[in-house]
C-alpha positions as CSV (number, residue, x, y, z in Angstrom):
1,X,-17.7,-29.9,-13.4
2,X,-17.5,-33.0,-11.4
3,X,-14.4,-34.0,-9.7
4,X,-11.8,-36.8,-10.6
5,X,-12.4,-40.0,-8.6
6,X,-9.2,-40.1,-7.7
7,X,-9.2,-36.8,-5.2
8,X,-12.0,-35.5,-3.2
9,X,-10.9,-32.0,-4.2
10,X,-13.9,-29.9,-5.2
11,X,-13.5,-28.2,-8.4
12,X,-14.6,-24.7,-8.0
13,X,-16.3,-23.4,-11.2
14,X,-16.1,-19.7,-13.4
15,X,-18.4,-17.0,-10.9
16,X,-19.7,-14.3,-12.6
17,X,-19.7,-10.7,-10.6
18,X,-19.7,-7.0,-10.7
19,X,-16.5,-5.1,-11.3
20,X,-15.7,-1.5,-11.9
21,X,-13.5,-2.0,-14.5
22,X,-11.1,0.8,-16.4
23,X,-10.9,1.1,-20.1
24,X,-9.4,4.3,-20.5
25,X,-6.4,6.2,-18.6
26,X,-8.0,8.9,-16.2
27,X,-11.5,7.9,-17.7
28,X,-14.7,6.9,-15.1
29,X,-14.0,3.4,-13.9
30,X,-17.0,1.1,-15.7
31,X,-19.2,-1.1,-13.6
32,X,-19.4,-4.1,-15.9
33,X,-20.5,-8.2,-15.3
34,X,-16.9,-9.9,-15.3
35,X,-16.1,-13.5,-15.4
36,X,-13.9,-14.4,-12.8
37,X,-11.9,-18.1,-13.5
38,X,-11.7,-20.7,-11.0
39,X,-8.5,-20.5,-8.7
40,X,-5.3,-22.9,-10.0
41,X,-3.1,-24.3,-8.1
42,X,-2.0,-22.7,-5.8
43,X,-4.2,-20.0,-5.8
44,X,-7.2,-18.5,-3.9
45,X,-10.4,-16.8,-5.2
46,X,-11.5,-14.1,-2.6
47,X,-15.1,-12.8,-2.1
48,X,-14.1,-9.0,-1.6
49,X,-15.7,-7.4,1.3
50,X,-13.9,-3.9,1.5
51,X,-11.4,-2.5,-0.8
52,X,-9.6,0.9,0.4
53,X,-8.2,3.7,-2.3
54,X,-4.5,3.9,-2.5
55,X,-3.1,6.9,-4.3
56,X,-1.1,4.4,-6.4
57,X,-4.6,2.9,-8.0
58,X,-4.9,6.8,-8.7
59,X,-1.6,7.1,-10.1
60,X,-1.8,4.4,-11.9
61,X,-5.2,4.6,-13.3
62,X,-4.4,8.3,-14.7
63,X,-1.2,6.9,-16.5
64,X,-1.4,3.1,-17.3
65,X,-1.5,1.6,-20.7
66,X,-2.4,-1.5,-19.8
67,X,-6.3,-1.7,-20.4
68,X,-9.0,-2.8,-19.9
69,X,-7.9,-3.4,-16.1
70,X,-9.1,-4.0,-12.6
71,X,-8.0,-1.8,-10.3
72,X,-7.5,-2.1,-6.4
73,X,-4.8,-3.6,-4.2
74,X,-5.7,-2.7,-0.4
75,X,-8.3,-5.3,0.7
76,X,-9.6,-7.8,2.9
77,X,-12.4,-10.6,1.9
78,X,-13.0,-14.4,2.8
79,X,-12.0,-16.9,1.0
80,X,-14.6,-18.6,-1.4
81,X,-12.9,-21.1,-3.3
82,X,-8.6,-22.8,-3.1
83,X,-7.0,-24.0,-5.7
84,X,-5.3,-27.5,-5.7
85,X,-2.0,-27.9,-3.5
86,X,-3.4,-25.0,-1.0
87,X,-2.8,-26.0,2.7
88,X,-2.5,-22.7,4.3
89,X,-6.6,-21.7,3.7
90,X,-9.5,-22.7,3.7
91,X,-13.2,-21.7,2.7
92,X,-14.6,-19.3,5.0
93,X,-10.7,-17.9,6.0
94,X,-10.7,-14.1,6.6
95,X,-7.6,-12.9,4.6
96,X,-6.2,-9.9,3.6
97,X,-4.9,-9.6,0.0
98,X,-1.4,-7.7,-0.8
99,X,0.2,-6.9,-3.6
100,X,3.7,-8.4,-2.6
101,X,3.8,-11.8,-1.7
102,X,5.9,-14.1,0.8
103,X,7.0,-17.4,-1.1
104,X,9.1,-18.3,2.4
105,X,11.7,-20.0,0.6
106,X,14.0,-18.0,-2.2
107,X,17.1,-16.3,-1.1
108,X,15.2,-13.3,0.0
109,X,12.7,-14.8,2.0
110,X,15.2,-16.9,3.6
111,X,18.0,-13.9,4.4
112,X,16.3,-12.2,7.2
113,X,17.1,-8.9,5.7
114,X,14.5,-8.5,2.9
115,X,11.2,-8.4,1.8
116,X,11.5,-9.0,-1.2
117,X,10.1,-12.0,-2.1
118,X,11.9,-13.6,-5.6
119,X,9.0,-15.7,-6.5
120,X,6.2,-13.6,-5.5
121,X,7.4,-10.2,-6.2
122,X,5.7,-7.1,-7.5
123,X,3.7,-8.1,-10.6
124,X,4.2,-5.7,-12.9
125,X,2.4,-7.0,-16.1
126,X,-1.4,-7.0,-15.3
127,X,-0.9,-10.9,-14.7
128,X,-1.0,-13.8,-12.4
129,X,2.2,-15.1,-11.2
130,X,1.9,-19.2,-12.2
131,X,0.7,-18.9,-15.2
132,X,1.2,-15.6,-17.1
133,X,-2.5,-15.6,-18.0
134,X,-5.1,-13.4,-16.5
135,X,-8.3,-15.0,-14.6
136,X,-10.9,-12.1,-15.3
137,X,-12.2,-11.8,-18.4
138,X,-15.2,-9.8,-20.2
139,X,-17.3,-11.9,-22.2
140,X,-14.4,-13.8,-23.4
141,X,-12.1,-11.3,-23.7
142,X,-9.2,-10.9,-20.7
143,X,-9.0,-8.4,-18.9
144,X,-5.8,-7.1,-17.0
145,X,-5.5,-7.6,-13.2
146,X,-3.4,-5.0,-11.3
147,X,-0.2,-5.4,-8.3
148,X,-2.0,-9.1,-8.2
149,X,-5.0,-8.3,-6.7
150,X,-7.4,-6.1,-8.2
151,X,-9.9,-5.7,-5.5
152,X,-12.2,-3.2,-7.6
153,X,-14.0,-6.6,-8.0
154,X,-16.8,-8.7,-5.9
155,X,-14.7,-11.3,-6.4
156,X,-11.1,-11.8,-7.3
157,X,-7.7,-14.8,-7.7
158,X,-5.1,-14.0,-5.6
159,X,-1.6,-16.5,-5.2
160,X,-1.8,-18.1,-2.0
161,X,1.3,-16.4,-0.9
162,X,-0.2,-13.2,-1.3
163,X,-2.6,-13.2,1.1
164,X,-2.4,-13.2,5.0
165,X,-5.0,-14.9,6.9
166,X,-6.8,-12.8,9.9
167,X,-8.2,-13.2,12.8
168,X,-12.1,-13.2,12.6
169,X,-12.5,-11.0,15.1
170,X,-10.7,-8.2,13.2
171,X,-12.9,-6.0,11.8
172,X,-12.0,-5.7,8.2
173,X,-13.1,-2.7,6.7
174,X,-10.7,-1.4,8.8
175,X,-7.4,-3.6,8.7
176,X,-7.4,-3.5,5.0
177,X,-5.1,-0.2,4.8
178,X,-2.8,-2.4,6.2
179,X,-2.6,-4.3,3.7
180,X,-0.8,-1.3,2.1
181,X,-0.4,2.4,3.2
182,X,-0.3,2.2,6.9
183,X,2.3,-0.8,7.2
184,X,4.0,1.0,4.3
185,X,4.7,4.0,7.0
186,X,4.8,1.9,10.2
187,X,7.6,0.0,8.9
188,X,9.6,2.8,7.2
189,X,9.9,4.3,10.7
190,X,10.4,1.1,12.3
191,X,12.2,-1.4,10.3
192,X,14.2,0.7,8.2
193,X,15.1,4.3,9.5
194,X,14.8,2.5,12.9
195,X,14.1,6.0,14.6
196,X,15.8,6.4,18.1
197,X,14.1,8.1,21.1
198,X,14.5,12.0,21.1
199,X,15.6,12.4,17.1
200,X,14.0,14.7,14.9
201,X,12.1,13.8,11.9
202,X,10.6,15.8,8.6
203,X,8.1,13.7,6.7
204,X,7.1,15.2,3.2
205,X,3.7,14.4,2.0
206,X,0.8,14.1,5.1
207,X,-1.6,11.4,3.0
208,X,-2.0,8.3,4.9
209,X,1.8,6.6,4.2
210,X,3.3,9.8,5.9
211,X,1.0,10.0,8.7
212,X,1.8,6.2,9.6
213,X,5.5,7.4,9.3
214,X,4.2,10.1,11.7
215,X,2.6,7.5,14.1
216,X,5.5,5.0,13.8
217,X,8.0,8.1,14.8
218,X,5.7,9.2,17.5
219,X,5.8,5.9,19.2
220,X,9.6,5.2,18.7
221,X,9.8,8.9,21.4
222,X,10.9,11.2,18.2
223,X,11.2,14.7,20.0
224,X,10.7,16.6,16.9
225,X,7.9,15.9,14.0
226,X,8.2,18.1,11.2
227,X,5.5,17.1,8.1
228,X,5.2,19.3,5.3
229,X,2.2,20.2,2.6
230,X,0.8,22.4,0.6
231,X,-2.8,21.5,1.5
232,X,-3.2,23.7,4.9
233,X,-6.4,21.8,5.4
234,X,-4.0,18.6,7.1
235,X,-2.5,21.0,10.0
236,X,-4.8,19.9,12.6
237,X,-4.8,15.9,11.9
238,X,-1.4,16.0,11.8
239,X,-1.4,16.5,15.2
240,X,-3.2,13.7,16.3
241,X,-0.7,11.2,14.5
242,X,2.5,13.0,16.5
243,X,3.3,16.0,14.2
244,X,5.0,19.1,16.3
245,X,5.3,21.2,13.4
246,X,4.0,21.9,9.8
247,X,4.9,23.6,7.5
248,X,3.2,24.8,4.1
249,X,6.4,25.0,2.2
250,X,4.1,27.3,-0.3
251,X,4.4,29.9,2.6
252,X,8.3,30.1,2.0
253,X,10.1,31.8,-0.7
254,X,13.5,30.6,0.5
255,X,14.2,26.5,-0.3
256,X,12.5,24.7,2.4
257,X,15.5,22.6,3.0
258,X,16.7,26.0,4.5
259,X,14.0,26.2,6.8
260,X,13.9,23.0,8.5
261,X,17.5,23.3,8.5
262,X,17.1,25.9,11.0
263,X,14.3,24.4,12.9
264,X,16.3,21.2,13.4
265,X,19.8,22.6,14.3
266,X,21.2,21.5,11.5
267,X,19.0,19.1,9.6
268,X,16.7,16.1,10.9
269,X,18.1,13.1,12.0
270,X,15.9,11.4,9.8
271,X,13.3,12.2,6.4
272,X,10.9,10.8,4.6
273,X,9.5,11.4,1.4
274,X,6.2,10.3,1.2
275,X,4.7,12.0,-2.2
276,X,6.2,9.9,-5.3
277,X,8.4,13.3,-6.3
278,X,11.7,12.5,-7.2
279,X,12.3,16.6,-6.8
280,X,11.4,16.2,-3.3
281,X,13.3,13.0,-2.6
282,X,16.0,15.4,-3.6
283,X,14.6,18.2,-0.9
284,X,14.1,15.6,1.7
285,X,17.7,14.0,1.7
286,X,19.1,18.1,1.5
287,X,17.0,18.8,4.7
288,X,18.5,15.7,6.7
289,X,21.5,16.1,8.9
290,X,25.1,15.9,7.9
291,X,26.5,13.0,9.3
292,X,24.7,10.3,9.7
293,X,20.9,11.7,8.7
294,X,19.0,9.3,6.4
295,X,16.3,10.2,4.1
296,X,14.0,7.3,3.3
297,X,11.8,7.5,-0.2
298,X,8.4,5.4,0.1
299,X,6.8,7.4,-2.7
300,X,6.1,6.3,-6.5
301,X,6.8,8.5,-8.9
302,X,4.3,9.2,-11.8
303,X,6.7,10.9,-14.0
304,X,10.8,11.4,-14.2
305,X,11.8,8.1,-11.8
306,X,15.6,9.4,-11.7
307,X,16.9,11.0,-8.6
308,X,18.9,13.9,-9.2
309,X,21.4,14.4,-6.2
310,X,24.5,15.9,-5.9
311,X,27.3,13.6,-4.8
312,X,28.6,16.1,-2.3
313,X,25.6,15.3,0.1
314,X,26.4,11.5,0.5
315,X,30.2,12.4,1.0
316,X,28.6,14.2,4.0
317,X,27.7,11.3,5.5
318,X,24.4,11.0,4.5
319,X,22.3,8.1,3.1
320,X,19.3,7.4,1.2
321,X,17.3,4.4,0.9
322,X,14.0,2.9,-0.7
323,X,11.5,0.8,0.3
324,X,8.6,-1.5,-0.4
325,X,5.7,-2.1,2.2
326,X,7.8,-0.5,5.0
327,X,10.4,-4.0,4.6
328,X,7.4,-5.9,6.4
329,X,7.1,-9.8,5.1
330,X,3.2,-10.3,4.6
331,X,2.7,-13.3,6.3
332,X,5.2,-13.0,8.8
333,X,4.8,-9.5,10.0
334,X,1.1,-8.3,9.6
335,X,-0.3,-10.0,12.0
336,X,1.3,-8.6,14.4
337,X,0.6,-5.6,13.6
338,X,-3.4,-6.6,13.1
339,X,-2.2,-7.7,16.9
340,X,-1.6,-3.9,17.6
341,X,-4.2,-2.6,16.1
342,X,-7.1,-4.8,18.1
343,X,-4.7,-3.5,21.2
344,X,-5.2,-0.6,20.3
345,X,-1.3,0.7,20.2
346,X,-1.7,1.9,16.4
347,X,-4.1,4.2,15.1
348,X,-6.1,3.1,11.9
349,X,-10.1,4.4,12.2
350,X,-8.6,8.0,12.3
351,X,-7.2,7.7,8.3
352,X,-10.3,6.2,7.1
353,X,-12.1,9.7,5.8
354,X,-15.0,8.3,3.9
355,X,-17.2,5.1,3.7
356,X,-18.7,4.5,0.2
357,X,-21.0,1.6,-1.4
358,X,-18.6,0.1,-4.4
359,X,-20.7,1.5,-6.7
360,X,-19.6,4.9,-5.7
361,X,-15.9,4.5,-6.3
362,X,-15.8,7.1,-9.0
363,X,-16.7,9.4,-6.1
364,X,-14.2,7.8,-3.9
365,X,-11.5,8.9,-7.5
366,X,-12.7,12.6,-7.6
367,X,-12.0,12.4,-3.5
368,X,-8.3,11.2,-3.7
369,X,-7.6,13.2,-6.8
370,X,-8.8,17.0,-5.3
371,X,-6.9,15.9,-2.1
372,X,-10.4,15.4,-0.2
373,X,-9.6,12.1,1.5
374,X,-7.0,10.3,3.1
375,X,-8.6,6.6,2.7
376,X,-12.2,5.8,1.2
377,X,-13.3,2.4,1.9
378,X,-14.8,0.8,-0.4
379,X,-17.8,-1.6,1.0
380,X,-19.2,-4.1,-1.3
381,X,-22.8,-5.6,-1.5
382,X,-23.5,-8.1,1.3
């Protein structure tokens, strides 16, 4: 398509590409030739060059009704193609795509106290943001994007304030899990428990979110680092991420509140539920301190969402709170933590378990799902 006289703007045209597409709940994911739509305004299309497996494209892909879909929300690619009115990027950018964007202007982005972005939110309807429309389809027939990025493509559209541009130099098959579950646990420890120097902690859940919560504690001077797991097999890694103790809550017949209650004096200080239970949000806030201990949920529930707490634990003085991404603001905060990671004052490489060719991502699902993995990256065709 040629472009309008009147603007020099180069019109970017429909690319067709591999993607491993879902068409069932829980089914293999379907390697299939998808049209991918030029981006609008506002809008970038990304060549993907790694895509990492989140537990919540597990979750989500056992349970969603929203099908045929694509899959796919930690990655990192260059930028191919901008839509009209983009400023920020260029062709050739290195970028990382996440799924919660940074408009820089609503009353969230503007408070200084949330990440939640009012324009840019989390998409929940398998849908771009602008338009309500979806820009993959299969041959003619639309097919569902997922948190607004679907990365289990070659090539995806992604809003332009949902991506982050990178330095270069960053080497991106490994600072795409920050584009999710590491800055998801960095920040719960950091921006919103705010742990304090000698406190204990109890993390439930040692995937990667609650070993980042682990790392994040670690380097705030926690004294105490309890996680807790029914998978024996994550004892030893814990270690290197700052855990002093695990515990198999399996090998307990009391309630396991009990027994960190009595390896903490009392309760932890602070506690995490990293697993998407709502049972164990329940455990986790009964196993902080009276007082002033805090029990922070980062999980996502698959089934029963409600919290079930008796009211007698926050008259205690105890408090409970949720968050999204660890309360980081995409463009604002992750480069600095990028910044951390090429100083090397956060661990990544350590949580990346497996590196698979895209068309092995069913592999990289049967990983995830028998608790085999911590993060598969995903490396597409060059």
């Amino acid at each position: 398509m040629s472009s309008s006289s009147s603007s020099s703007f180069e019109q970017p045209q429909v690319i067709t590409c591999k993607a491993a597409v879902a068409w069932r709940a829980g089914e293999p994911l379907v390697m299939e030739e998808v049209e991918v739509s030029p981006p609008q305004p506002l809008e970038i299309r990304i060549k993907v060059v790694c895509t990492s497996l989140c537990r919540s494209d597990l979750s989500a892909w056992e349970s969603q009704s929203l099908l045929p879909r694509i899959f796919g929300h930690e990655a990192a690619g260059i930028v191919e193609s901008i839509g009209e009115g983009v400023r920020e990027f260029e062709k050739g950018d290195h970028v990382l795509a996440v799924f919660t964007g940074e408009c820089g202007s609503c009353r969230h982005c503007i408070s200084g106290k949330s990440n939640m972005c009012q324009v840019l939110g989390m998409e929940r309807k398998g849908l771009m943001h602008s338009d309500q429309k979806s820009r993959f389809s299969i041959k003619g027939k639309p097919v569902y994007h997922y948190c607004a990025v679907s990365s289990f493509s070659e090539y995806t559209v992604v809003h332009s304030g949902c991506a982050v541009k990178v330095d270069p130099v960053a080497p991106l098959h490994k600072i795409c899990l920050l584009s999710c579950g590491v800055a998801a646990g960095l920040g719960a420890a950091w921006n919103v428990a705010d742990v304090q120097k000698g406190s204990s902690v109890v993390i439930f859940g040692l995937g990667t979110v609650g070993l980042s919560v682990a790392q994040g504690a670690k380097l705030r001077g926690a004294a105490q680092i309890i996680g807790v797991d029914i998978n024996p097999a994550k004892a030893e890694q814990a270690k290197t991420f700052g855990v002093t103790d695990f515990i198999n809550s399996n090998d307990y017949s009391e309630h396991i509140s009990q027994v960190i209650k009595r390896m903490t004096e009392g309760g932890a200080d602070f506690s995490f539920e990293c697993v998407g239970d709502t049972g164990i949000a329940t455990t986790a806030l009964q196993s902080c301190s009276d007082g002033w201990g805090m029990t922070v949920t980062l999980g996502v529930p698959k089934v029963k969402p409600e919290v079930s707490v008796h009211y007698g634990l926050f008259l205690s003085g105890k408090s409970l709170k949720g968050t999204l991404f660890g309360g980081w603001k995409p463009k604002s905060d992750i480069p600095s933590l990028i910044e951390k990671y090429m100083n090397k004052e956060i661990m990544i490489d350590e949580l990346v378990t497996h590196n698979l060719a895209f068309d092995d991502i069913n592999e990289a699902f049967d990983l995830m799902r028998d608790g085999k993995c911590l993060r598969c990256v995903l490396h597409m065709p060059k």
